[in-house]
C-alpha positions in Angstrom: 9.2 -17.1 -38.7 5.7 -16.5 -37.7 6.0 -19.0 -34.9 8.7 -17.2 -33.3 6.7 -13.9 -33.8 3.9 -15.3 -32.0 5.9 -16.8 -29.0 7.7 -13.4 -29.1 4.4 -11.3 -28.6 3.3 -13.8 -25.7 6.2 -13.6 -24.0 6.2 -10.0 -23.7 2.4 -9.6 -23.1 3.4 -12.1 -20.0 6.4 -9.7 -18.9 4.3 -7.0 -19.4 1.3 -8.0 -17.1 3.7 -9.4 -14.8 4.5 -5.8 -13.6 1.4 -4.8 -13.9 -0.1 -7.1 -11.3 2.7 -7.1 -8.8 1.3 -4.8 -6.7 -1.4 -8.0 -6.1 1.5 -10.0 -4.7 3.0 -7.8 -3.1 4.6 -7.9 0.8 2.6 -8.5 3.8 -0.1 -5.8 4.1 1.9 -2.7 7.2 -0.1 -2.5 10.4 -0.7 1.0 11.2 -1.0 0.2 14.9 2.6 -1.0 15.3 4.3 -0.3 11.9 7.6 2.2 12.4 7.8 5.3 10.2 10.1 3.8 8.0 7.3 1.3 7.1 4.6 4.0 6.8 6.2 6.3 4.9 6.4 3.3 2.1 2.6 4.2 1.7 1.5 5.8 -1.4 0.6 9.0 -0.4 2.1 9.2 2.9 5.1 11.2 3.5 7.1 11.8 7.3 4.4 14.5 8.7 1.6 12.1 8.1 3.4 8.9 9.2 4.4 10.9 12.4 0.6 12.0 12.8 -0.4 8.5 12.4 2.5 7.5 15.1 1.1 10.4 17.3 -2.9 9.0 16.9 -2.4 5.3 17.6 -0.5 6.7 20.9 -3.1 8.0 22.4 -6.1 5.0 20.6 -5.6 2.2 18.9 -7.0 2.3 15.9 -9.6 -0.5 15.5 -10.4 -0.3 12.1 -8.5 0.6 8.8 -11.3 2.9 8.4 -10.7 5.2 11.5 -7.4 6.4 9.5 -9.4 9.0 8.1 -9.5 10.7 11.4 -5.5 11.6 11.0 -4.5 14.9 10.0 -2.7 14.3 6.6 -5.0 11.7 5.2 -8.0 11.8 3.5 -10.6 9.8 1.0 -8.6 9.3 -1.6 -4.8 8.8 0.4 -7.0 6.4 2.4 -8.4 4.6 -1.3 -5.3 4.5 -2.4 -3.6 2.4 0.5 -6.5 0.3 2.3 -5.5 -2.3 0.4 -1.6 -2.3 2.1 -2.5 -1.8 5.5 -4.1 -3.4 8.6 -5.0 -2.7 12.2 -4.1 -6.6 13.0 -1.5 -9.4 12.9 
């Protein structure tokens, strides 16, 4: 009985950091230069006004750095924390 305990506790400490890593294997990081607003607005942080600021930015200049998203109304240090890691300026 305390076999199946034991494989019982594993097995769930395995589900259980299973969701808590996914966001490490997650989808193919969104390009901010070409991603559409549907793809944007997937962002944590980022709702339809921001995503159309950032839409309404990379019109006028490319951004050339993941960095230079702080310049876009609607985002800040901590939106931009939160999502660096899901977003690039290439590919």
């Amino acid at each position: 009985m305390k076999g199946i305990k034991k494989v019982l506790i594993y097995g769930l400490l395995v589900l259980a950091m299973s969701f808590v890593c996914q966001p490490a294997f997650s989808a193919e990081k969104i390009n901010i230069n070409t991603a559409p607003i549907e793809q944007l607005v997937e962002l944590k942080g980022v709702g339809e006004k921001t995503a159309q600021h950032i839409i309404e930015y990379r019109e006028k200049k490319k951004f050339e750095t993941v960095d230079e998203l702080i310049k876009v109304r609607g985002i800040g240090e901590k939106t931009l924390a939160k999502i660096r890691d899901q977003i690039t300026v290439t590919g």
